[in-house]
C-alpha angles and dihedrals in degrees: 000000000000112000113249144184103250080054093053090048090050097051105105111203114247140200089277133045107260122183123224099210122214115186130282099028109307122122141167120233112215103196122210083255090053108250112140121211126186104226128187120215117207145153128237113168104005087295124107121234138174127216126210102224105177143302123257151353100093106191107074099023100084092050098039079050095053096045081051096056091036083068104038104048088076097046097049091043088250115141116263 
């Protein structure tokens, strides 16, 4: 099930960090105070890193994120 925003508005913080996960990567950390930062995970020499991309708002991130990487992955000689 896609990640949405009326997903990202229910989710209540609890006592320990959770992350919402969208699709290629990309999460949203929900901290115990209750920020919420997108995140994208990715590999670059066989180790794995993550990436901080920006706070809210939650709405257009994800899909300003995806048309970024749809572009990228050639580029970069990632797979589509």
């Amino acid at each position: 099930m896609p990640l949405t925003d009326s997903k990202i508005r229910a989710t209540k913080p609890s006592p320990t960090p959770f992350k919402l996960t969208a699709s290629h990567g990309l999460y949203l950390l929900v901290s115990p105070g209750g920020s919420r930062l997108w995140y994208l995970k990715y590999h670059f020499d066989r180790k794995e890193y993550s990436a901080r991309w920006i706070r809210e708002p939650y709405r257009r991130i994800r899909s300003d994120i995806c048309i970024k990487l749809r572009y990228l992955r050639p580029v970069n000689g990632l797979p589509g």
